[in-house]
C-alpha positions as CSV (number, residue, x, y, z in Angstrom):
1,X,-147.3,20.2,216.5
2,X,-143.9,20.8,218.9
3,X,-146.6,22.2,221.6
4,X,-149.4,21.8,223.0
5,X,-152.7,23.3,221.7
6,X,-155.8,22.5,223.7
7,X,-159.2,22.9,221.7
8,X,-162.4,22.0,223.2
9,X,-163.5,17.9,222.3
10,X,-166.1,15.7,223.4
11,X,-168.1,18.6,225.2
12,X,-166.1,19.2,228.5
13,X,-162.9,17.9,227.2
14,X,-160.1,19.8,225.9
15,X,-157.6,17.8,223.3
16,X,-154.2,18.5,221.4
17,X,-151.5,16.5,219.3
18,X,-148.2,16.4,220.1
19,X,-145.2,15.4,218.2
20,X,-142.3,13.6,220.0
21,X,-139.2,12.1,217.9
22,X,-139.5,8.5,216.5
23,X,-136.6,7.4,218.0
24,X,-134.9,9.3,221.1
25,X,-131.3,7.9,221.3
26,X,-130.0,6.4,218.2
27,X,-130.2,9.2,215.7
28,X,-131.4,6.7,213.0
29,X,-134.7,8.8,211.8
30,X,-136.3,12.0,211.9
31,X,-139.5,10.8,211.9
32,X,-142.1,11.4,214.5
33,X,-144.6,10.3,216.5
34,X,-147.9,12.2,216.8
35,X,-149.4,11.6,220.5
36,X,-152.9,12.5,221.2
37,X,-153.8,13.9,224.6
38,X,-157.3,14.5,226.0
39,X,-157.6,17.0,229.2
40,X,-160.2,17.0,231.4
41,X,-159.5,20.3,233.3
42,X,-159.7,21.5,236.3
43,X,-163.2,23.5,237.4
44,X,-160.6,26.5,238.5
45,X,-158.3,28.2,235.9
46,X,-154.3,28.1,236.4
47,X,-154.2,31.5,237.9
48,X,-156.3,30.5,240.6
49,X,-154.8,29.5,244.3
50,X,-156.0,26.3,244.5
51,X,-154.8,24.9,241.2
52,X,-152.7,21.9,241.7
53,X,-151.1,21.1,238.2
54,X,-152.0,18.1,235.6
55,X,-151.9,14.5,236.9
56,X,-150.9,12.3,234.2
57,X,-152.4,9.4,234.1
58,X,-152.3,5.4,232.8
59,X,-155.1,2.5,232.3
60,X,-152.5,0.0,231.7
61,X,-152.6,-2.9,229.2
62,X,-150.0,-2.0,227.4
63,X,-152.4,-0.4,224.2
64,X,-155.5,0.4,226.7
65,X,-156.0,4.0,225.2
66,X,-155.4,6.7,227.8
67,X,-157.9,8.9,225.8
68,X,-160.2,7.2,226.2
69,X,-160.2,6.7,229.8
70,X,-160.1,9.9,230.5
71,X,-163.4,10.3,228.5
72,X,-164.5,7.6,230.2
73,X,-163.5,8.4,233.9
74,X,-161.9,12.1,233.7
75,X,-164.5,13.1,236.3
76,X,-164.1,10.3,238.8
77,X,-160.4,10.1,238.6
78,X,-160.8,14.4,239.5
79,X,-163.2,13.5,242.1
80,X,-161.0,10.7,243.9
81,X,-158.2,13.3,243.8
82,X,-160.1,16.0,246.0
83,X,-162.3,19.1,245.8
84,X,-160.0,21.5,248.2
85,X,-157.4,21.4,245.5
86,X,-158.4,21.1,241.7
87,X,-156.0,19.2,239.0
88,X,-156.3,18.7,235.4
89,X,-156.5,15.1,233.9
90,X,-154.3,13.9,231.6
91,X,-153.5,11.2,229.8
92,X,-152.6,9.7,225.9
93,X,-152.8,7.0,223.6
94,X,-149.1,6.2,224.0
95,X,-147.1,4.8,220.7
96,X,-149.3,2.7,218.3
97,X,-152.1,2.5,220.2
98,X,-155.6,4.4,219.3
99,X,-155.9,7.8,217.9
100,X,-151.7,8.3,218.3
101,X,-150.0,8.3,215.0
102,X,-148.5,6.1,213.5
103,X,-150.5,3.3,214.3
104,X,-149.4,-0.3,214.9
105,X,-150.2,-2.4,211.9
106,X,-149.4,-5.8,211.3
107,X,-152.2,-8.1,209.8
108,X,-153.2,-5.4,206.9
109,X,-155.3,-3.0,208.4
110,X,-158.4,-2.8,210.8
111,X,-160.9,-5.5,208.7
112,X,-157.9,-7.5,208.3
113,X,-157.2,-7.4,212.1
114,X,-160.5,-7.6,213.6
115,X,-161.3,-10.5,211.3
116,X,-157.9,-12.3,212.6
117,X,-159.5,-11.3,216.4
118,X,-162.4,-12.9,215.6
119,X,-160.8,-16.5,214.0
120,X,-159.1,-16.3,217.4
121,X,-162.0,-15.4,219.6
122,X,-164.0,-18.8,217.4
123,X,-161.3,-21.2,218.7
124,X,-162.1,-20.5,222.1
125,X,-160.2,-20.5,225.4
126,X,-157.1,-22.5,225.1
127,X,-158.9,-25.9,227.4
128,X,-161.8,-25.7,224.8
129,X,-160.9,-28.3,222.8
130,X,-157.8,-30.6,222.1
131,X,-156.5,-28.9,219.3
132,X,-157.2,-25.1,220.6
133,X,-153.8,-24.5,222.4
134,X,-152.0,-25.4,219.2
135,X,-153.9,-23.6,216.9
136,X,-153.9,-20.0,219.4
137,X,-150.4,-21.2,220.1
138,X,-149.3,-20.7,216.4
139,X,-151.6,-17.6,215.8
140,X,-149.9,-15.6,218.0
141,X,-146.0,-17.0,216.4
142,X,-148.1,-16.0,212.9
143,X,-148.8,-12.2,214.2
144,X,-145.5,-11.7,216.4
145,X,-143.3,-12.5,213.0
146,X,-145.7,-10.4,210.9
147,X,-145.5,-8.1,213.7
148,X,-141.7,-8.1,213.6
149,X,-141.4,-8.1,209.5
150,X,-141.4,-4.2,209.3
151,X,-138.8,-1.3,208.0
152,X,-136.6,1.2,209.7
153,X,-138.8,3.8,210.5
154,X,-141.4,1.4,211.9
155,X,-143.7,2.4,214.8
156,X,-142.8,-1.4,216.2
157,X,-139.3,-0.8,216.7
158,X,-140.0,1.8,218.9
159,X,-142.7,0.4,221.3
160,X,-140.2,0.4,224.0
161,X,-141.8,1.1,227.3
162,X,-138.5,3.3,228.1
163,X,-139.7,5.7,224.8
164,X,-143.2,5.8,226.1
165,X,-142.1,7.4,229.2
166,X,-139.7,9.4,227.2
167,X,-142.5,10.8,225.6
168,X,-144.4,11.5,228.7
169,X,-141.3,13.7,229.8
170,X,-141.9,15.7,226.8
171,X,-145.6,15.9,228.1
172,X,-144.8,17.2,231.0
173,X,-142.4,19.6,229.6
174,X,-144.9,20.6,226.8
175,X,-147.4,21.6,229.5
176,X,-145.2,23.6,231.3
177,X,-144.7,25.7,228.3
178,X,-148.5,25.1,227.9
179,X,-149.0,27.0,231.7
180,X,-146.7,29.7,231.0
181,X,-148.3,31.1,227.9
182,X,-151.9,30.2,229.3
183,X,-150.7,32.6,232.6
184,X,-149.8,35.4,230.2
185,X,-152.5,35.3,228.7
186,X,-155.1,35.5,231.7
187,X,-152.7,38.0,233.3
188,X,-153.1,40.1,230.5
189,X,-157.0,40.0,230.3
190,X,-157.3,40.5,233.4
191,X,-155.2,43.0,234.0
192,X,-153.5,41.3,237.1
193,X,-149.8,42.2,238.7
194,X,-147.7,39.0,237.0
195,X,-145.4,38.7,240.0
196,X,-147.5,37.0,242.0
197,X,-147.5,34.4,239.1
198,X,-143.9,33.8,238.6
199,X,-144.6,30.0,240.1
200,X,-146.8,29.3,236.8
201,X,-143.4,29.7,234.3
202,X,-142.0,27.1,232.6
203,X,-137.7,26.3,233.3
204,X,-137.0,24.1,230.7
205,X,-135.8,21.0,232.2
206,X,-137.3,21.4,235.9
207,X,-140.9,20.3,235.2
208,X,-141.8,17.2,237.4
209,X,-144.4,14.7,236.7
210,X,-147.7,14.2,239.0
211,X,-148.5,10.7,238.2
212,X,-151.5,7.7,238.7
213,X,-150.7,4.9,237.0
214,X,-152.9,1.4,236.8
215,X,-151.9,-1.8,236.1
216,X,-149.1,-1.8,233.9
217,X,-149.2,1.8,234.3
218,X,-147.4,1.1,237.4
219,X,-144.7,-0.7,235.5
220,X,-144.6,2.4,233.0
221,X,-144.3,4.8,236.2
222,X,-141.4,3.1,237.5
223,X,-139.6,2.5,234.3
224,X,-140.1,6.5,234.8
225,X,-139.2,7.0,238.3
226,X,-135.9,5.1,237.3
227,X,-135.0,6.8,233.9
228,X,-135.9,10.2,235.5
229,X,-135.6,10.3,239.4
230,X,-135.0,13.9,239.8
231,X,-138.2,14.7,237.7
232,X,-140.9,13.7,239.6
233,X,-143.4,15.4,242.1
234,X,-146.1,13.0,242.9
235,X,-145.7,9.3,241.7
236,X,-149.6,7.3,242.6
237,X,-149.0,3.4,241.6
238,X,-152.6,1.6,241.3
239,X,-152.7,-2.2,240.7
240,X,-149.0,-2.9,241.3
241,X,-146.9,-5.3,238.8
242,X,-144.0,-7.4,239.9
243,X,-141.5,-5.5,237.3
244,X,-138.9,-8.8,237.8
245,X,-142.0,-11.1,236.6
246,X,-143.7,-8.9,233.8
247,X,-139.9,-8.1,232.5
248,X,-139.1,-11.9,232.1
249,X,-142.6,-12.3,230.4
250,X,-143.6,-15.0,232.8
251,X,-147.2,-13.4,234.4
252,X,-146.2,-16.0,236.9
253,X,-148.0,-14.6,239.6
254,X,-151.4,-12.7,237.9
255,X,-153.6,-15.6,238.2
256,X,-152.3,-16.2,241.9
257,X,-155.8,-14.5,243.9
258,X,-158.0,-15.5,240.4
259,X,-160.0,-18.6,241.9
260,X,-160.4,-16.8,245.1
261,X,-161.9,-13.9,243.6
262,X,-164.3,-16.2,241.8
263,X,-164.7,-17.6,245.2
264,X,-166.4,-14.3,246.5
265,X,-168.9,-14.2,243.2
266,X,-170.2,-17.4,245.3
267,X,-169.9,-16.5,248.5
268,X,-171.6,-12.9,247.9
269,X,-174.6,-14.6,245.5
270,X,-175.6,-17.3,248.9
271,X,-174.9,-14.2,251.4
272,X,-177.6,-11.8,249.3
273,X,-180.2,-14.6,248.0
274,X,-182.8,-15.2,245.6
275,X,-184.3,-13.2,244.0
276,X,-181.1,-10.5,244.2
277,X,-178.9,-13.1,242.9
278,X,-180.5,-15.4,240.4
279,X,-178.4,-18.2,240.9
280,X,-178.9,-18.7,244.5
281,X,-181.5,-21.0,245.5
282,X,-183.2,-21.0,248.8
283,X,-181.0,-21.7,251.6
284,X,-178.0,-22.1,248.9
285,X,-174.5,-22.2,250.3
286,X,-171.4,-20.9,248.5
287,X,-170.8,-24.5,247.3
288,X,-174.5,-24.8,245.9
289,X,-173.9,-21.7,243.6
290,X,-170.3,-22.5,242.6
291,X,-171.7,-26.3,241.3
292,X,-174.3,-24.5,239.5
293,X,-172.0,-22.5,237.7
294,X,-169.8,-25.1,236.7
295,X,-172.3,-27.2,235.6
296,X,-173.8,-24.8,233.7
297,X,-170.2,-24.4,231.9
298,X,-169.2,-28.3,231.8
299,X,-173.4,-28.4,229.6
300,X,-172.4,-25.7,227.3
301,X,-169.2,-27.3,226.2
302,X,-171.3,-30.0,224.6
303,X,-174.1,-27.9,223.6
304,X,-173.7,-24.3,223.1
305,X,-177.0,-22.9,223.2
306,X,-178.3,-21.4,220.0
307,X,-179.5,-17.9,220.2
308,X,-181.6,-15.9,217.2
309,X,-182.6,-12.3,217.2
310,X,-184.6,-10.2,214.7
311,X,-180.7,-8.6,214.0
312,X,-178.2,-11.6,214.7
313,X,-177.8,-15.1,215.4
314,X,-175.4,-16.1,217.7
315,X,-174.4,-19.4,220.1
316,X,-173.1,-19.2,223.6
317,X,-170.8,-21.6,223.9
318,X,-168.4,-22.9,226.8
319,X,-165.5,-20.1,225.9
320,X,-168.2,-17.5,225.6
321,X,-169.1,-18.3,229.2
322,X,-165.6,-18.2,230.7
323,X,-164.5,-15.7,229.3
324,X,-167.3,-13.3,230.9
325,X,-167.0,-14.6,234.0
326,X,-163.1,-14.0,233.3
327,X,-164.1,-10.4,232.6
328,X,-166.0,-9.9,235.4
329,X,-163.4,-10.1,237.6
330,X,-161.7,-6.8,236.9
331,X,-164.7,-4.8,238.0
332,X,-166.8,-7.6,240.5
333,X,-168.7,-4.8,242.0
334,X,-169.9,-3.7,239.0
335,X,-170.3,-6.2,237.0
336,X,-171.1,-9.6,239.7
337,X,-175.3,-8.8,239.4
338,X,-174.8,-8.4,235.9
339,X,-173.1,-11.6,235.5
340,X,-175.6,-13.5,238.0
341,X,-178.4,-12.3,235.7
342,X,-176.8,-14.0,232.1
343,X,-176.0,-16.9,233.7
344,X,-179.6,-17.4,235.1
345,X,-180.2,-16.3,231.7
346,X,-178.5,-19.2,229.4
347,X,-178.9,-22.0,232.6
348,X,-182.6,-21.4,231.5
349,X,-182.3,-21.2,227.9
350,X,-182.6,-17.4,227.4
351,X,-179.1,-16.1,226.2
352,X,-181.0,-13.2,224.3
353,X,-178.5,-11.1,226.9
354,X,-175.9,-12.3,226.7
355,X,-176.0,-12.7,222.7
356,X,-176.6,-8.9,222.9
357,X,-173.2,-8.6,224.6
358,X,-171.7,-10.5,222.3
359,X,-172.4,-9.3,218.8
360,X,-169.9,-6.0,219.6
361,X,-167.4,-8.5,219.7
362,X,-168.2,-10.9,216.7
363,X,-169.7,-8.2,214.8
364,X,-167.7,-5.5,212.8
365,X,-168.7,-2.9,209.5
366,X,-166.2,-1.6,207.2
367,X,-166.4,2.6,206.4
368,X,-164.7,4.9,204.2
369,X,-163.9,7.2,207.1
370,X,-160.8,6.8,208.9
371,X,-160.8,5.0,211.8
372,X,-157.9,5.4,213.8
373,X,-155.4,8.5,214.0
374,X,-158.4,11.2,214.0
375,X,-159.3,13.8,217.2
376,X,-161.7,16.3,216.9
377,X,-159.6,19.5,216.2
């Protein structure tokens, strides 16, 4: 739809569709794209005093699903925000990516693709074996020309991240329309004097963009800031990327604090102890757990350790293992104890755990429903 329509979603939430052109500048379609947005709104309606607009906002990636995130952390993002003044939280699956429509497809649809995930998840990190770095190495050539083998009207030839935050203009417009009509509508039940709401309507082209972006978000909210200068109120950049580096595809400088952050999963298992930290032995130093680590890892190149459930059977093998602690370092305060506890796991032979963990991943079940593209409205 060319506006926004919130219906209630996912108890508390509210969610809409809208549709934004395929392609902004050239003129060569009239296709669209059909962008789903989830709102988690504020506890205080738009009429009220202490409303303080939408905040837009980003997880990153590119493809992490802004819907989702908001499901997943509407409340907490809210919170961080404030209580004196109240904000709704918005966000989207920008272009390909999740519920938006049309989705990104390149490998023949979703059993297709997660079974090409998995073949790539089974040759491991790309130091697992001699022949690994090759074999990922011309995977990802065997996607990208699949990936780039497509028509016209395509969703992949306009992924851009300057039509993304296109499209988030037209969000921002959108809900301005959105705020006007909503303010009519409780001025009229209500029965209240409309003057004193004359801040709540929409000028078409004057909307400005409240903004908190993570990650590559940030890259995406300054590809904004620089398209759109005069259209932003608030601009919040979380996780900052070097725009010169991620635009010259190098990552050069991601991994730059990586083995120091693993550093402090050592340090911070001696400083607590045993039992808190399973891996620390008594009167363990940073050094001792770090060696046990690693030579947990170096044993389970050689001998992945062999795991059977009622459900499953799985291995644990030296990729499995890196990769977690990999993972772990996104969210350390979180997820550090948990980490501590399937390492003491598999160093002892138990990797019931950590297999449990890993069957989402290796695991996958094919359904007649549609998968992809659907919100609840």
């Amino acid at each position: 739809m060319p506006d926004l329509d919130f219906k209630p979603c996912y108890g508390s939430f509210q969610c809409s569709r809208l549709q934004v052109p395929l392609d902004y500048w050239n003129g060569s379609t009239n296709a669209t794209v059909s962008l789903a947005i989830v709102k988690y709104p504020a506890a205080v309606p738009i009429t009220d005093p202490c409303y303080a607009g939408p905040v837009l906002v980003n997880p990153g990636g590119p493809g992490g699903s802004g819907v989702g995130f908001v499901l997943g952390s509407g409340r907490a993002l809210q919170i961080t925000l404030g209580e004196s003044k109240f904000h709704d939280i918005i966000s989207f699956d920008p272009r390909g990516v999740g519920f938006t429509e049309p989705a990104v497809s390149c490998s023949g649809g979703i059993a297709a693709s997660t079974s090409w995930r998995i073949r790539a998840m089974e040759e491991g990190t790309l130091n697992s074996s001699n022949a690994a770095l090759g074999r990922l190495w011309s995977m990802s050539h065997a996607l990208g020309q699949a990936c780039s083998a497509v028509g016209e009207e395509s969703i992949q030839r306009y992924l851009t991240t300057a039509s993304v935050a296109r499209d988030m203009l037209e969000i921002v417009e959108a809900h301005g329309r959105w705020r006007e009509r909503k303010a009519r509508e409780l001025v009229a039940i209500a029965d209240l004097d409309s003057r004193q709401y004359q801040h709540l309507r929409h000028t078409p082209g004057t909307e400005k963009i409240q903004y908190w972006g993570f990650s590559y978000g940030t890259y995406l909210g300054t590809t904004f800031a620089s398209m759109f200068p005069d259209r932003i109120h608030r601009l919040m950049l979380d996780g900052v990327v070097d725009a010169e580096d991620y635009t010259a595809g190098l990552w050069y400088d991601n991994l730059v604090d990586t083995e120091r952050s693993v550093d402090t999963f050592y340090s911070n298992c001696a400083r607590v102890g045993y039992p808190t930290c399973p891996l620390a032995g008594p009167k363990a130093t940073a050094a001792d757990v770090k060696k046990r680590v690693q030579d947990l890892v170096l044993h389970r190149h050689f001998n992945p350790l062999a795991v059977s459930g009622p459900e499953y059977s799985q291995i644990i093998s030296y990729s499995d293992i890196r990769s977690l602690i990999f993972a772990s370092l996104y969210s350390p305060m979180g997820t550090y104890p948990v980490l501590a506890r399937l390492l003491a796991g598999v160093e002892k032979g138990d990797g019931s755990a950590f297999a449990r963990l890993l069957k989402m991943y290796y695991s996958f079940s094919c359904s007649n429903k549609k998968q992809s593209g659907t919100l609840p409205l």
